[in-house]
C-alpha positions in Angstrom: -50.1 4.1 12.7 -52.1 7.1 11.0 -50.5 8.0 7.4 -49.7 11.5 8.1 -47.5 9.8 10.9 -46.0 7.5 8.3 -45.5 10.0 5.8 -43.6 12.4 9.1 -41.3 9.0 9.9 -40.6 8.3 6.7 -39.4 12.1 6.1 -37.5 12.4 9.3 -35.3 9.3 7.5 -34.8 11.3 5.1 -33.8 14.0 6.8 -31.0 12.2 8.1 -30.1 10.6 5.3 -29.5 14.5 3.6 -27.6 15.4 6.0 -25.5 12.3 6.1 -24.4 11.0 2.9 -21.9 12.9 0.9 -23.1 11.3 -2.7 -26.8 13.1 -3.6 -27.3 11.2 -6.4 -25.6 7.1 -7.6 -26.1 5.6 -10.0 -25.0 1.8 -11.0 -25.3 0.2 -14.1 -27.6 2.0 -16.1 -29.2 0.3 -19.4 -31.8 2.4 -21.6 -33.2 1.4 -24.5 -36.1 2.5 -26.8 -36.7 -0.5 -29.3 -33.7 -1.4 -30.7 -31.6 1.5 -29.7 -29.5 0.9 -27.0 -28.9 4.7 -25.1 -27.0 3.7 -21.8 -25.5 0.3 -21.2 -23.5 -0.2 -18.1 -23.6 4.0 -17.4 -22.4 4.6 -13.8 -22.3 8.1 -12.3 -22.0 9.6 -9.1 -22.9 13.5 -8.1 -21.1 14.8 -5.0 -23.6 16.1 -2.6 -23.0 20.3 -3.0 -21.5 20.7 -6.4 -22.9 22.2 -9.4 -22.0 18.9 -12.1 -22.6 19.4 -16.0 -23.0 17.1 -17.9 -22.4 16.9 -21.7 -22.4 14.8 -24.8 -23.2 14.5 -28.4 -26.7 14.6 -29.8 -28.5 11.3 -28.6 -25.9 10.5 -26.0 -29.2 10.4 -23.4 -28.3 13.3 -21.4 -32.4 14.0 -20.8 -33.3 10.4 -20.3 -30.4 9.7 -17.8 -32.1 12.9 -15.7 -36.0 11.5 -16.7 -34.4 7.8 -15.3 -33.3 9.8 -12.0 -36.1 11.5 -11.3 -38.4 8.5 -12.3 -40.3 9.8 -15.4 -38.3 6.9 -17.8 -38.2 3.2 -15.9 -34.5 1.8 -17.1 -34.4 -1.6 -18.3 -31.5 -1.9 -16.0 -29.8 -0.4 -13.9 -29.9 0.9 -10.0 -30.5 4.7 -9.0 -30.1 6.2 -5.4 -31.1 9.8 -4.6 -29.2 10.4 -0.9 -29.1 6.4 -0.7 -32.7 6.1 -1.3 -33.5 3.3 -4.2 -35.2 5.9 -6.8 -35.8 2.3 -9.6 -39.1 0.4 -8.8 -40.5 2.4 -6.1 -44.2 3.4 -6.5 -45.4 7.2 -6.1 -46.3 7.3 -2.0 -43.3 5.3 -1.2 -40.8 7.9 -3.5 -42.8 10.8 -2.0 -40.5 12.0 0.9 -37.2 12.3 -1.2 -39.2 13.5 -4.3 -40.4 16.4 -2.0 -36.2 17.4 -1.6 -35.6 18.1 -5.9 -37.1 20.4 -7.9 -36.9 20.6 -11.9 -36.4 23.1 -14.7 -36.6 21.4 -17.4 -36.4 22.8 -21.3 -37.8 25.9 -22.5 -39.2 26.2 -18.6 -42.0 23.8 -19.1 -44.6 26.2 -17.5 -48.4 26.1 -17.6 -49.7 28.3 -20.3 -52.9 28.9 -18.6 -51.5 30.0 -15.0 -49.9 33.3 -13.8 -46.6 33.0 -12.8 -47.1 32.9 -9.3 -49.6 30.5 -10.2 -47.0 28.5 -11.7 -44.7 28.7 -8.8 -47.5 27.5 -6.3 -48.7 24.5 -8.4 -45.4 22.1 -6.6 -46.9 23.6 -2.9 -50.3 22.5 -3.6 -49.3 18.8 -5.0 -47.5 18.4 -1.7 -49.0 20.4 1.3 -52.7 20.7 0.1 -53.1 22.0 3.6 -50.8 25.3 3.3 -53.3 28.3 3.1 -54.1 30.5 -0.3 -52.1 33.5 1.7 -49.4 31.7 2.9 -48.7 30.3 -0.7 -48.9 33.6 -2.2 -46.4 34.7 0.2 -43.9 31.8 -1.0 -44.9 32.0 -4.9 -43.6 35.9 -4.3 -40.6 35.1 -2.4 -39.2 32.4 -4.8 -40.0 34.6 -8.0 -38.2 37.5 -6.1 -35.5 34.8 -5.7 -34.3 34.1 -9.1 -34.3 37.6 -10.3 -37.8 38.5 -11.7 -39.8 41.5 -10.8 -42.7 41.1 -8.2 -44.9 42.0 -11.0 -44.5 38.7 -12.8 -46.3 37.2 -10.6 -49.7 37.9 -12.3 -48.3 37.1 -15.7 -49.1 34.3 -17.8 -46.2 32.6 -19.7 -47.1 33.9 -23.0 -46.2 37.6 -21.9 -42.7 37.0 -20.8 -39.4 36.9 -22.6 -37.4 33.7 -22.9 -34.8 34.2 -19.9 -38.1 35.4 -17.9 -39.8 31.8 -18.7 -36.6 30.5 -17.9 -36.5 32.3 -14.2 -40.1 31.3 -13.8 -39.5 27.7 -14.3 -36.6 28.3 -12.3 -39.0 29.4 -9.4 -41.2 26.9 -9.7 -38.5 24.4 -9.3 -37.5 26.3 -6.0 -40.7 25.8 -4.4 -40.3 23.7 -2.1 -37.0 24.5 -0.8 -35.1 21.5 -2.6 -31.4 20.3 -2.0 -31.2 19.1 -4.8 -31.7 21.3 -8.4 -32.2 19.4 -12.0 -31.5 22.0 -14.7 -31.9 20.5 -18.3 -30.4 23.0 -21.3 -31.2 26.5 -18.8 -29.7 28.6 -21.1 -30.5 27.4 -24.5 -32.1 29.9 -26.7 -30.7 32.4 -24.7 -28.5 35.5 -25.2 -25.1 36.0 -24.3 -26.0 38.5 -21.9 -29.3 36.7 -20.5 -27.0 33.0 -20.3 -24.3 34.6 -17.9 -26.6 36.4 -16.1 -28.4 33.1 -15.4 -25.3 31.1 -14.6 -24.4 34.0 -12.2 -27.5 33.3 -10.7 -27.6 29.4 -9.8 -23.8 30.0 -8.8 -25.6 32.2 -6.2 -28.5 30.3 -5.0 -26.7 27.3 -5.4 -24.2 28.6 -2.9 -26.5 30.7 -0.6 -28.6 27.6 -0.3 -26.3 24.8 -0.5 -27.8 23.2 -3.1 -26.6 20.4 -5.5 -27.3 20.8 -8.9 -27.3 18.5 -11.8 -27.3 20.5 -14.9 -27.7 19.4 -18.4 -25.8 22.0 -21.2 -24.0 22.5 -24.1 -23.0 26.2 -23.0 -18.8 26.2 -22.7 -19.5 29.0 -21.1 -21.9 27.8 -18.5 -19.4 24.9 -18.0 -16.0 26.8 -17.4 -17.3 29.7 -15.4 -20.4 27.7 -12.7 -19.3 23.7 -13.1 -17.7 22.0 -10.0 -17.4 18.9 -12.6 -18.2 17.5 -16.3 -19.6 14.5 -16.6 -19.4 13.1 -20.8 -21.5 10.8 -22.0 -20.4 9.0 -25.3 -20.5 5.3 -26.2 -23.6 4.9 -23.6 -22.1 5.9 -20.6 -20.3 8.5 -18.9 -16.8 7.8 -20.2 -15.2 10.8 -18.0 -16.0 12.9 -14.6 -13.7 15.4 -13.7 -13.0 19.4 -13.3 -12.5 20.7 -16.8 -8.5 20.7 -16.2 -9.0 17.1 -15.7 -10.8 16.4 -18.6 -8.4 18.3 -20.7 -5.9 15.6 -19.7 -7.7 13.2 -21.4 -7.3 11.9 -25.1 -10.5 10.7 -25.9 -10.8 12.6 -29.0 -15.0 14.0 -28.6 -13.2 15.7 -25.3 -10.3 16.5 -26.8 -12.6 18.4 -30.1 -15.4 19.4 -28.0 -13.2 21.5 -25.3 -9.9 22.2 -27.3 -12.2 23.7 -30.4 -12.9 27.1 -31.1 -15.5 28.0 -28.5 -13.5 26.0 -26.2 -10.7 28.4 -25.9 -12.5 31.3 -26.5 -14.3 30.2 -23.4 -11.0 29.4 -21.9 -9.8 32.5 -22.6 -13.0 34.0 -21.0 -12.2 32.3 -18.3 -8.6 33.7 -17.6 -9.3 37.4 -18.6 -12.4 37.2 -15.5 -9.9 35.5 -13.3 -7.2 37.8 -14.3 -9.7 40.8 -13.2 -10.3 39.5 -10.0 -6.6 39.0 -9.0 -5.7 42.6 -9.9 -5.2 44.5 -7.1 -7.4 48.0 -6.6 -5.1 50.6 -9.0 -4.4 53.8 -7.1 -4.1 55.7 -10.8 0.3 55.6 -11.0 1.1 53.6 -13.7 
């Protein structure tokens, strides 16, 4: 059998396999370990295919090296990982290739080449997988995608050094978007941003993670991001995820990191954010009597 129609069987399965299950991402067991230091041990977790999950924890809890073990860039000592019931652990590049072809990442500070455009940028996921698609036709898709997530059609000829930071993050964010993934990593998106740039960014993954179904595993620290986009919170403490839940949920809870991390000050202020938005939205249209 010729590879290309390997490679076409091989993402027809995969296909299926999308559309099927209902968990995108399993994991079982998870051990991490650099020297000495023990990161994960025994950390199971499972994202529902569809949902926007955060995830949280202390500093060195391994919130970047549980997404680097999904996404195969850190090999677990232990541990098993499925991405839509494919086994992500052991797996060499080619075999990986069709379900590595369905995620895209945006990973801290945007991550972007400093000696390509934007568009360039963008197109760099396009030509790693279909070498074939035409200069025009990728052009056509960097523009699109950068058009997507907000930026103007003229950062398309920019190079990163000339945008701001929420534009590097949008740009990273359309580079992630490529390839039409189901499934989004986001790592920190709106650190280093400002108030004003961080919602506006959370409004928009709420949006293109809705308009185009996606799944989205998303790395923060932002209360704000977690109580206004986040389906579920998944903490990590003590090596593994000690809790998965909707933020009520959680709040129910008396392990006390939860209990400080969401019942502290920014907590209920972002609580409080929360219910004056809701509150807005539940008011019905005033026709100016009092």
């Amino acid at each position: 059998m010729a590879p290309e129609e390997e490679i076409a069987i091989e993402e027809a399965r995969v296909d299926e396999a999308v559309e099927r299950d209902s968990i995108a991402i399993s994991v079982r067991g998870l051990k991490n370990s650099f020297g000495d230091q023990v990161v994960h041990q025994g950390l199971d977790l499972d994202v529902r295919k569809g949902e926007i999950l955060g995830v949280v924890g202390g500093s060195g809890t391994g919130k970047s090296v549980l997404m680097r073990s999904i996404i195969g860039l850190q090999t677990p000592d232990e541990g098993e990982v499925h991405v839509f019931g494919e086994s992500m652990i052991g797996r060499l590049d080619d075999e990986a290739l069709a379900i590595r072809k369905r995620w895209g990442v945006l990973f801290q500070g945007g991550a972007l080449f400093s000696t390509l455009t934007v568009a360039e940028n963008v197109e760099v996921p396009i030509r790693e997988y279909y070498p074939n698609i035409g200069a025009q036709l990728r052009d056509e898709i960097a523009a699109y995608k950068i058009r997507m997530t907000g930026l103007p059609a003229e950062a398309g000829p920019k190079y990163p050094a000339e945008l701001s930071g929420g534009m590097k993050k949008r740009a990273g964010l359309a580079r992630a978007l490529a390839l039409d993934p189901d499934l989004l990593f986001l790592d920190e998106p709106t650190a280093g941003l400002d108030p004003i740039g961080a919602a506006s960014f959370d409004e928009q993954t709420r949006k293109l993670q809705q308009t185009l179904g996606l799944t989205v595993f998303l790395i923060t620290h932002d209360l704000d991001t977690l109580f206004s986009i986040c389906d579920r919170v998944a903490v990590l403490a003590d090596g593994k995820v000690i809790a998965v839940g909707t933020i009520d949920e959680l709040l129910a809870t008396d392990h006390p990191w939860i209990q400080e991390y969401f019942n502290g000050p920014r907590g209920r202020a972002a609580t409080a954010a929360v219910a004056r938005e809701s509150g807005k939205r539940a008011d019905p249209p005033s026709d100016g009597r009092q």
